[in-house]
BAKE-14793 format. One record per residue (C-alpha): residue number from 1; x, y negated, z negated. Coordinates in nm, 3 decimals, m for minus. Layout:
<node><n>NUM</n><xx>X</xx><yy>Y</yy><zz>Z</zz></node>
...
# end
This chain:
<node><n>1</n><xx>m6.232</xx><yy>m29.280</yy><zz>m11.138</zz></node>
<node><n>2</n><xx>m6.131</xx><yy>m29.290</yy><zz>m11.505</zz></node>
<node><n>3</n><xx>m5.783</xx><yy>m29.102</yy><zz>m11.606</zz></node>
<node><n>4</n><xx>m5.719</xx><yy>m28.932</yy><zz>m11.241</zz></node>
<node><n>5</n><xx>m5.321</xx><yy>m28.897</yy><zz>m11.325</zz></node>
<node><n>6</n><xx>m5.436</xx><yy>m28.667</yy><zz>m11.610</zz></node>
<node><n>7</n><xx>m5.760</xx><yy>m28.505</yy><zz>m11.435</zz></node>
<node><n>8</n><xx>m5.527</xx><yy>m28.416</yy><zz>m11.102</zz></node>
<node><n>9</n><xx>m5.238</xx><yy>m28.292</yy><zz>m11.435</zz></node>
<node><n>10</n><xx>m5.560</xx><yy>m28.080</yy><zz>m11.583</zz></node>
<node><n>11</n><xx>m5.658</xx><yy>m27.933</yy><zz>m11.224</zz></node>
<node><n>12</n><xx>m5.269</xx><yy>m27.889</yy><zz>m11.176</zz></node>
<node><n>13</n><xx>m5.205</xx><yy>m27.662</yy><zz>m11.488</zz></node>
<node><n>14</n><xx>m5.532</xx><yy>m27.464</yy><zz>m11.483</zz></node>
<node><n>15</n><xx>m5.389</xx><yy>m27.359</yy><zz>m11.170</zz></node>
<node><n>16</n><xx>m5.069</xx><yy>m27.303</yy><zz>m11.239</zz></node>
<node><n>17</n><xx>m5.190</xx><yy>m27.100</yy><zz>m11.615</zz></node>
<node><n>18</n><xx>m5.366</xx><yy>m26.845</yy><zz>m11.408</zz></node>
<node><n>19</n><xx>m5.085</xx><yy>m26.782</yy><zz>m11.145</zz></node>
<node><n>20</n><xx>m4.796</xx><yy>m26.785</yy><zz>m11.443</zz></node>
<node><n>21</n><xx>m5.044</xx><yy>m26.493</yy><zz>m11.570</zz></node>
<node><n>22</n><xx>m5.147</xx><yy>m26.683</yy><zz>m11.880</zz></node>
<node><n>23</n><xx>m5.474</xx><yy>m26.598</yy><zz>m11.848</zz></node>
<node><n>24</n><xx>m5.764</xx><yy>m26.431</yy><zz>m11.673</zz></node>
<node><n>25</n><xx>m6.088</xx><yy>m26.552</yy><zz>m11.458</zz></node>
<node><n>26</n><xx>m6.202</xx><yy>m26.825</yy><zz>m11.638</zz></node>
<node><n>27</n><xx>m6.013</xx><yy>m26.807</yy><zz>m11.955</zz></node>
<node><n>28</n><xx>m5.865</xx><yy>m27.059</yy><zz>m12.126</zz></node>
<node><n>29</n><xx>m5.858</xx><yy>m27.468</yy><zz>m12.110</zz></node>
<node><n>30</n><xx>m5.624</xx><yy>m27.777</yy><zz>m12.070</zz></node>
<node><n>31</n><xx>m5.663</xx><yy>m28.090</yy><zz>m12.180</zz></node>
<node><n>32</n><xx>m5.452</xx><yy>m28.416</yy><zz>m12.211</zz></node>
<node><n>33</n><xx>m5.537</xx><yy>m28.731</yy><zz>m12.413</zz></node>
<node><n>34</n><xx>m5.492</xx><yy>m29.077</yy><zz>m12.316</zz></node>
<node><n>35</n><xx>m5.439</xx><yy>m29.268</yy><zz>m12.633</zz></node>
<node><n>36</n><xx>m5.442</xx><yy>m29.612</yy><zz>m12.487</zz></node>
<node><n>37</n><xx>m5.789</xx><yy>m29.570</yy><zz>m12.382</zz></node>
<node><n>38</n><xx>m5.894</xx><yy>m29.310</yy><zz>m12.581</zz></node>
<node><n>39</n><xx>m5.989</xx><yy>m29.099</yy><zz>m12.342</zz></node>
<node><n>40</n><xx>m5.955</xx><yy>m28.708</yy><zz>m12.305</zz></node>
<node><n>41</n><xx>m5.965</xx><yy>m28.511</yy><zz>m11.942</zz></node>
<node><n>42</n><xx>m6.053</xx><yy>m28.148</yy><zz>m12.038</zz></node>
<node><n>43</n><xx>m6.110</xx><yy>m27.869</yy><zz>m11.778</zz></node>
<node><n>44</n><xx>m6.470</xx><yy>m27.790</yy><zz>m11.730</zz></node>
<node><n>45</n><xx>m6.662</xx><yy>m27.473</yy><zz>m11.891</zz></node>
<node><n>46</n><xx>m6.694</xx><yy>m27.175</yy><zz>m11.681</zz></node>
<node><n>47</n><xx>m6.563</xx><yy>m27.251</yy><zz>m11.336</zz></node>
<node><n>48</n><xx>m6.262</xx><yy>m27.070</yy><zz>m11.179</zz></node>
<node><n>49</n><xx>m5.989</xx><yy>m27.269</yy><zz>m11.161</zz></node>
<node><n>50</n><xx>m5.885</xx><yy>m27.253</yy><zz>m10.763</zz></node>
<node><n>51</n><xx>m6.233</xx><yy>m27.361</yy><zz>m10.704</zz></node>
<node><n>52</n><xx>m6.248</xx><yy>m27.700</yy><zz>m10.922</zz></node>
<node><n>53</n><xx>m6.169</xx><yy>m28.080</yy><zz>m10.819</zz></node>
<node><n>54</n><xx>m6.055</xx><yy>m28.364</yy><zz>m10.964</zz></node>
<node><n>55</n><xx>m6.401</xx><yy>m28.478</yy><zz>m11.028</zz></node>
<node><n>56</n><xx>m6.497</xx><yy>m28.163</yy><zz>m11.181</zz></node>
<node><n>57</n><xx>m6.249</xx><yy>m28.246</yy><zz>m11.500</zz></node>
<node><n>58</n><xx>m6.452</xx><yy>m28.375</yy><zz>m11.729</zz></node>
<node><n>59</n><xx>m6.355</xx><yy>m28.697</yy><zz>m11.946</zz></node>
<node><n>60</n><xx>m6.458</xx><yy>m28.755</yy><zz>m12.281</zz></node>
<node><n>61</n><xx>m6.429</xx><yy>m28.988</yy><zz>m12.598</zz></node>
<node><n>62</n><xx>m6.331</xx><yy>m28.855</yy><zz>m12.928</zz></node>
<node><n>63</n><xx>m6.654</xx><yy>m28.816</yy><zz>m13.016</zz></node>
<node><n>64</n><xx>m6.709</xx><yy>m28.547</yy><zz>m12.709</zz></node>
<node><n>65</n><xx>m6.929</xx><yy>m28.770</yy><zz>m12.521</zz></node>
<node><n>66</n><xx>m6.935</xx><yy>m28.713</yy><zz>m12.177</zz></node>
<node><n>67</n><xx>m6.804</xx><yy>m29.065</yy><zz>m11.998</zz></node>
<node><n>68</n><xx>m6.755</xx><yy>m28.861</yy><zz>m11.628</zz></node>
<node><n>69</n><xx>m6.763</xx><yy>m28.517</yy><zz>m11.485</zz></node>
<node><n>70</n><xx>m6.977</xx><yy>m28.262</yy><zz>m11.283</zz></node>
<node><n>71</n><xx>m6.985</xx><yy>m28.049</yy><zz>m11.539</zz></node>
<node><n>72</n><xx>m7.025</xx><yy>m27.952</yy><zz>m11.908</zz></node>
<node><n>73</n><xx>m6.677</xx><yy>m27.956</yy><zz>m12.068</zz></node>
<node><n>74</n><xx>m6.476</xx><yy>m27.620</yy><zz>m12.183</zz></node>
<node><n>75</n><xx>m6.652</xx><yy>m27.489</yy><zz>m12.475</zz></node>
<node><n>76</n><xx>m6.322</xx><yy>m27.499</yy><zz>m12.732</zz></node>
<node><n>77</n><xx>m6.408</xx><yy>m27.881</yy><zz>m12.708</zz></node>
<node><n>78</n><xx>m6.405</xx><yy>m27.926</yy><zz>m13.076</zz></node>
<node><n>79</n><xx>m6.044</xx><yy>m27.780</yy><zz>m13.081</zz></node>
<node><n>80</n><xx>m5.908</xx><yy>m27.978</yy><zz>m12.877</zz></node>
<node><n>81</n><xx>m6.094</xx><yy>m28.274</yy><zz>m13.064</zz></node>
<node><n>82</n><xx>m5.959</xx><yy>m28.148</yy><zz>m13.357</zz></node>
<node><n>83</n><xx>m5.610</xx><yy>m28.161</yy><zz>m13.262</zz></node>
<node><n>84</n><xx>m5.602</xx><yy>m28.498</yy><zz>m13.156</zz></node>
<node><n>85</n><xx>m5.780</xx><yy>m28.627</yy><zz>m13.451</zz></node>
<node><n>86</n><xx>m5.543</xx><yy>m28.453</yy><zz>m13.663</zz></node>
<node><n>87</n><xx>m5.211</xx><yy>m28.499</yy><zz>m13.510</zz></node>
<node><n>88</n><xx>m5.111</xx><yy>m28.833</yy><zz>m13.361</zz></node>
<node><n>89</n><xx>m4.793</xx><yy>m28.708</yy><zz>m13.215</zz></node>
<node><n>90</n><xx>m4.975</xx><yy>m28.455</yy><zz>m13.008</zz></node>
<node><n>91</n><xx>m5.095</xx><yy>m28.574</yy><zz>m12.649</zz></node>
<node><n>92</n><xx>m5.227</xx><yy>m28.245</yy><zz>m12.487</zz></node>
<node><n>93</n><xx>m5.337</xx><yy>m27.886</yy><zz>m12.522</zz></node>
<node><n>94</n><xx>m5.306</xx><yy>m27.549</yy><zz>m12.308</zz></node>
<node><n>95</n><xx>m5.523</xx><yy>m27.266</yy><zz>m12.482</zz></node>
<node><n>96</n><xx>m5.421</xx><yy>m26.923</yy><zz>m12.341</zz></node>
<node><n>97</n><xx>m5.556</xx><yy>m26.613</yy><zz>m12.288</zz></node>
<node><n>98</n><xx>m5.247</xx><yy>m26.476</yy><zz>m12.237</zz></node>
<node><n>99</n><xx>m5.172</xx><yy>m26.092</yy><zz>m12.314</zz></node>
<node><n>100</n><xx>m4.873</xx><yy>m26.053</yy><zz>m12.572</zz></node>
<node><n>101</n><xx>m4.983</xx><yy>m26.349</yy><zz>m12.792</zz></node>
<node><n>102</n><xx>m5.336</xx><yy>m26.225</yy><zz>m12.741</zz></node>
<node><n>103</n><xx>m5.238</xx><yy>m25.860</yy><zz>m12.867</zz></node>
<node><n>104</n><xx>m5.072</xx><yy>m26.014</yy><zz>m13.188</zz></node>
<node><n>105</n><xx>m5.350</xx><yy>m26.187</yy><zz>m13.260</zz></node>
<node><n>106</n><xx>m5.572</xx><yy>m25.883</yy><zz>m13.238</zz></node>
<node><n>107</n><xx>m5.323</xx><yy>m25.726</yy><zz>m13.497</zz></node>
<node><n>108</n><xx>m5.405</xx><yy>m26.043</yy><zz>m13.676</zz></node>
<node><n>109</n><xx>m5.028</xx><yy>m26.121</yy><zz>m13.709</zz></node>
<node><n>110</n><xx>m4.825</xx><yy>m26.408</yy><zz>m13.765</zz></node>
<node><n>111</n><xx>m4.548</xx><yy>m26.441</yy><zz>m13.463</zz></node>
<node><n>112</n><xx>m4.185</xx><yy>m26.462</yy><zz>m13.661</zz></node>
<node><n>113</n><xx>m3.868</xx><yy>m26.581</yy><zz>m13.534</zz></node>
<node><n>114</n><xx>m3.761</xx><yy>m26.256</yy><zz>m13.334</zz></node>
<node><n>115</n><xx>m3.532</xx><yy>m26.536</yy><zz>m13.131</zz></node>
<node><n>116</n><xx>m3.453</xx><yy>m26.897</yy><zz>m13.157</zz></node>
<node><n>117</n><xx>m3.735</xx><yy>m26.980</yy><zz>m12.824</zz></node>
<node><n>118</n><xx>m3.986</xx><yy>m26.932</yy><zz>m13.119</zz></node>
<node><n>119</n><xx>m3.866</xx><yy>m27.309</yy><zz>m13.245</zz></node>
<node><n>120</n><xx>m4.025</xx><yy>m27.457</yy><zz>m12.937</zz></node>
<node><n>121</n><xx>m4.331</xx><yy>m27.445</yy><zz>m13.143</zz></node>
<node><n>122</n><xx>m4.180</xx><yy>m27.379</yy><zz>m13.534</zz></node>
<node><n>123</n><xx>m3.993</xx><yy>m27.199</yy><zz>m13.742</zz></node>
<node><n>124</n><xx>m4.276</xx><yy>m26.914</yy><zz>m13.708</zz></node>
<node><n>125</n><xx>m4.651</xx><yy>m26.944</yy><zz>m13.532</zz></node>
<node><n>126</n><xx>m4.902</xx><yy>m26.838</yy><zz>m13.759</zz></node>
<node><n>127</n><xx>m5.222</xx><yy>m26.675</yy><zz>m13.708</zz></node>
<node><n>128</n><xx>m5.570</xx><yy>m26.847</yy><zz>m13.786</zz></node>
<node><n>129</n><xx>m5.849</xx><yy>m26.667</yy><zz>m13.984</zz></node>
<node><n>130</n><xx>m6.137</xx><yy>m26.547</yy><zz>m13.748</zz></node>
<node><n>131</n><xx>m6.377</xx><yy>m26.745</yy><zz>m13.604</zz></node>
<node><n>132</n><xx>m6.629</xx><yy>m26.758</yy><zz>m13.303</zz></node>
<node><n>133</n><xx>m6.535</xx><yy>m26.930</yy><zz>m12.994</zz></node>
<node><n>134</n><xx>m6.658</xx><yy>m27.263</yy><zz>m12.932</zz></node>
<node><n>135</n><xx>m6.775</xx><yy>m27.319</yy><zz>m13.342</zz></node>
<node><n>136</n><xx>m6.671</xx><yy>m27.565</yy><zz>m13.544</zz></node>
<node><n>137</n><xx>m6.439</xx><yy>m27.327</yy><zz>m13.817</zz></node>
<node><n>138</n><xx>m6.259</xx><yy>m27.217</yy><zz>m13.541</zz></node>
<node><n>139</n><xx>m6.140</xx><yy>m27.580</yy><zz>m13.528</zz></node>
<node><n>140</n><xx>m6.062</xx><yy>m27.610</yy><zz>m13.858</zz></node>
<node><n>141</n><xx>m5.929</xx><yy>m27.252</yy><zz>m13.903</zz></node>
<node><n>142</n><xx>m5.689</xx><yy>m27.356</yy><zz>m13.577</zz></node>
<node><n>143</n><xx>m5.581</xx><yy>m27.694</yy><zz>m13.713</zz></node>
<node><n>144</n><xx>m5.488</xx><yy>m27.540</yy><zz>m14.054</zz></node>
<node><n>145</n><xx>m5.288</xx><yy>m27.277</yy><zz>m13.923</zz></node>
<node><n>146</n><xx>m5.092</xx><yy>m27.534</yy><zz>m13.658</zz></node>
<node><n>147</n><xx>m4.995</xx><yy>m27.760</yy><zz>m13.988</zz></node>
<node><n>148</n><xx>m4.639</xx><yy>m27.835</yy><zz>m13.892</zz></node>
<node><n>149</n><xx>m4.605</xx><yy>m27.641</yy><zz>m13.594</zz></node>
<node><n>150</n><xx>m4.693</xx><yy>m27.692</yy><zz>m13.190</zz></node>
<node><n>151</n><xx>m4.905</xx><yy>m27.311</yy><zz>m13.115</zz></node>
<node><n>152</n><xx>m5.098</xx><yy>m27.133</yy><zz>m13.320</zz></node>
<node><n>153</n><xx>m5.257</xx><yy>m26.753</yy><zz>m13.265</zz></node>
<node><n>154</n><xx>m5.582</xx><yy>m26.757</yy><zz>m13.273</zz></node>
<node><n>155</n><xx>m5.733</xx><yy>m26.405</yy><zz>m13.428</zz></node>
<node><n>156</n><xx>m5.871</xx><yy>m26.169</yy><zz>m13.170</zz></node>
<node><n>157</n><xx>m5.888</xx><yy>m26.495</yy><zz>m12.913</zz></node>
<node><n>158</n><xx>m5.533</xx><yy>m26.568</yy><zz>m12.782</zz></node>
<node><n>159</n><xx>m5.266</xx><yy>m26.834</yy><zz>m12.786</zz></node>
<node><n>160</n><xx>m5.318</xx><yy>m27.275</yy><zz>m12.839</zz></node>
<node><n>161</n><xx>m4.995</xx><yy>m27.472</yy><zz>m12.786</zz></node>
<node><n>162</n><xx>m4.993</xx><yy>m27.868</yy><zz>m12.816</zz></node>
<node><n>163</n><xx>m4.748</xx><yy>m28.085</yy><zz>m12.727</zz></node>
<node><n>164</n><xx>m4.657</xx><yy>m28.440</yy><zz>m12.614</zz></node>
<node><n>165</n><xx>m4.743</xx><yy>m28.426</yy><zz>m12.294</zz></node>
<node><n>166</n><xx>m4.915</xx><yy>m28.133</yy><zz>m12.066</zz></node>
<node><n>167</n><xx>m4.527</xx><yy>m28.018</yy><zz>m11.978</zz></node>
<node><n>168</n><xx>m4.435</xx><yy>m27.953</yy><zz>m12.351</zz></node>
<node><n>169</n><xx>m4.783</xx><yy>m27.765</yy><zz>m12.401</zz></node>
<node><n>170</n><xx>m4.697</xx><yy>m27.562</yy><zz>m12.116</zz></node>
<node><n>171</n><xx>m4.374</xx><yy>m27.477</yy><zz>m12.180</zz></node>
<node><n>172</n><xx>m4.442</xx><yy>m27.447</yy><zz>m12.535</zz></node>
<node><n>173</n><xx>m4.717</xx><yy>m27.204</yy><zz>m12.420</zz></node>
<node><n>174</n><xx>m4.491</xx><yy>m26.976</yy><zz>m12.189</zz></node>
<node><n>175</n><xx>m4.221</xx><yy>m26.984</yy><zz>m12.421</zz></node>
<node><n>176</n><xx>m4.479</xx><yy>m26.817</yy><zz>m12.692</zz></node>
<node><n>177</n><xx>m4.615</xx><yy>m26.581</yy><zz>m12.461</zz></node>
<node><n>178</n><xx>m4.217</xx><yy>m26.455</yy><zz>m12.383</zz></node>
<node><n>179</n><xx>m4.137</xx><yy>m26.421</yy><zz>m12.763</zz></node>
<node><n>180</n><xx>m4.431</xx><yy>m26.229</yy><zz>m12.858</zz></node>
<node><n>181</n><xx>m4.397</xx><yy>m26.008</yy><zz>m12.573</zz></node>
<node><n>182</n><xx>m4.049</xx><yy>m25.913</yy><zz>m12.727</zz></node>
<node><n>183</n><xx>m4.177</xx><yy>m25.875</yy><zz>m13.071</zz></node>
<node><n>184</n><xx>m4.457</xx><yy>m25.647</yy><zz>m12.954</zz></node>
<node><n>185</n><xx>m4.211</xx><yy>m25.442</yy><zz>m12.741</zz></node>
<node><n>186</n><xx>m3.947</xx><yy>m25.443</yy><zz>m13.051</zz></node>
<node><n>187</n><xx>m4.212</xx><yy>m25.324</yy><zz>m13.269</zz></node>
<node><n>188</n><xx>m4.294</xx><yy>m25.032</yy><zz>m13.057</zz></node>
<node><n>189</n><xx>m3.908</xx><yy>m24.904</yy><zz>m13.086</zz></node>
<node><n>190</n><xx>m3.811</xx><yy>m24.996</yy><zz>m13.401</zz></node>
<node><n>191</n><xx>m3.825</xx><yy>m25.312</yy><zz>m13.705</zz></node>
<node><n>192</n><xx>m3.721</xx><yy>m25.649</yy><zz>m13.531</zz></node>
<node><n>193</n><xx>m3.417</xx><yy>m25.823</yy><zz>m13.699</zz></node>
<node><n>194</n><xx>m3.611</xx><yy>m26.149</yy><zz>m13.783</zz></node>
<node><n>195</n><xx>m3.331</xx><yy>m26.505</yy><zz>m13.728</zz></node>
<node><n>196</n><xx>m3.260</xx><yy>m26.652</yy><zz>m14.093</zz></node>
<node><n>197</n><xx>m3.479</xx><yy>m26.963</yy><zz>m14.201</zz></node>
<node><n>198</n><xx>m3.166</xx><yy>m27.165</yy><zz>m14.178</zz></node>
<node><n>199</n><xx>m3.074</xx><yy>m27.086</yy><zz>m13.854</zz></node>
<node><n>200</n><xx>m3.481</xx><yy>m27.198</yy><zz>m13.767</zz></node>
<node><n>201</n><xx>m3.418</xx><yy>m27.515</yy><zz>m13.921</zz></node>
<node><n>202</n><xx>m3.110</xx><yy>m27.580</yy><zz>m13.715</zz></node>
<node><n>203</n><xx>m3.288</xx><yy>m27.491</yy><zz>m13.403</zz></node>
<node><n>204</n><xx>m3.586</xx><yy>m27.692</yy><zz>m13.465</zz></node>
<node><n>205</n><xx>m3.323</xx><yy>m27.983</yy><zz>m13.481</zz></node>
<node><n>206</n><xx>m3.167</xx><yy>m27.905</yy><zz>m13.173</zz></node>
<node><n>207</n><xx>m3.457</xx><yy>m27.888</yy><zz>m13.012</zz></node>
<node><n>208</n><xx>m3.519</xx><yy>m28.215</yy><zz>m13.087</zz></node>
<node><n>209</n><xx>m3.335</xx><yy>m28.345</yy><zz>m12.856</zz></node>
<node><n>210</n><xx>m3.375</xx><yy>m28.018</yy><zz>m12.607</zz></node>
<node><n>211</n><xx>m3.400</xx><yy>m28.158</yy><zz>m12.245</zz></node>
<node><n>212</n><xx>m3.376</xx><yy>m28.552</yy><zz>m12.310</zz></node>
<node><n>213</n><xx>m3.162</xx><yy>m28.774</yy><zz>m12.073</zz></node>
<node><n>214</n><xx>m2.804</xx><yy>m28.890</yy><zz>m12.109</zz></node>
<node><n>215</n><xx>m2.772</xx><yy>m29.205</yy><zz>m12.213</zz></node>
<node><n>216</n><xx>m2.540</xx><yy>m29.426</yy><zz>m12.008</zz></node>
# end
């Protein structure tokens, strides 16, 4: 079986997206690229996640080919191509569903830093012009609007977040879906006090180094 550490990872987070209440039904995808053998395991289109196995992940090449799998592969393939074309630093992506980030990008509007979490991702996490699901300018609208920064709100869709690794896409993910549940409910009382640009840069520093070992 090719890449079954990151096909059992895919299963893994599917699951665990749907009970963290990232997403609905069948909404959503996860994928996770193995550079070495330039291979990508990417959940499959359409089938709820308690229900699908490790051989149900599907593995393609860069290209999208299908090398195994039961099934077609999640139809925001070419995002997730698109990402890993585009930025060599970035080993996996979670694409949410998820409510908060999902309502701001219904308003169409960028998330700002209404607390320091929102460096997990960037100084801010902008929102992508429009585009069908599945097409190819969704891609390119996604990948524009993640320039510099780990998530990106996709307009009247939801919520991508890439990382290094499936763990930093997650957290980056859940971390997203917290701060734009506070800017949503801070912009139903009053105007949010928005952290300096300075203060972002410091965090995006500190963040750097944000759960690495001690060195001994």
């Amino acid at each position: 079986m090719r890449l079954k550490t990151e096909r059992e990872k895919v299963r893994k987070y599917c699951t665990k997206m749907l009970s963290s209440g990232l997403t609905k039904g069948t909404g959503g995808n996860i994928s996770i690229f193995n550079r070495e053998e330039g291979l990508i395991a990417i959940s499959p289109s359409g089938i709820p996640y308690e229900e699908i196995n490790i051989e149900d992940v599907v593995v393609v090449n860069l290209d999208g080919k299908i090398i195994e799998g039961n099934y077609k592969p999640s139809s925001e393939i070419l995002m997730h191509l698109a990402v890993y074309k585009n930025r060599q630093e970035l080993s996996a992506v979670v694409h949410t569903h998820s409510i908060f980030a999902k309502t701001l990008s219904a308003l169409r509007k960028d998330l700002p830093a209404v607390s320091y979490l929102v460096a997990v991702a960037g100084k801010n996490v902008k929102c992508a012009e429009y585009a069908s699901f599945g097409t190819k300018e969704l891609a390119e609208n996604a990948i524009k609007a993640l320039e510099g920064n780990k998530a990106v709100l996709l307009a009247n869709h939801g919520l991508l977040a890439a990382g290094v690794n499936v763990e930093d896409a997650f957290n980056i993910a859940e971390e997203i879906e917290l701060c734009s549940e506070v800017y949503v409910r801070a912009l139903s009382i009053g105007t949010p006090v928005i952290l300096e640009e300075e203060e972002m840069e410091s965090m995006l520093e500190r963040f750097k180094t944000y759960g690495t070992p001690i060195e001994k």
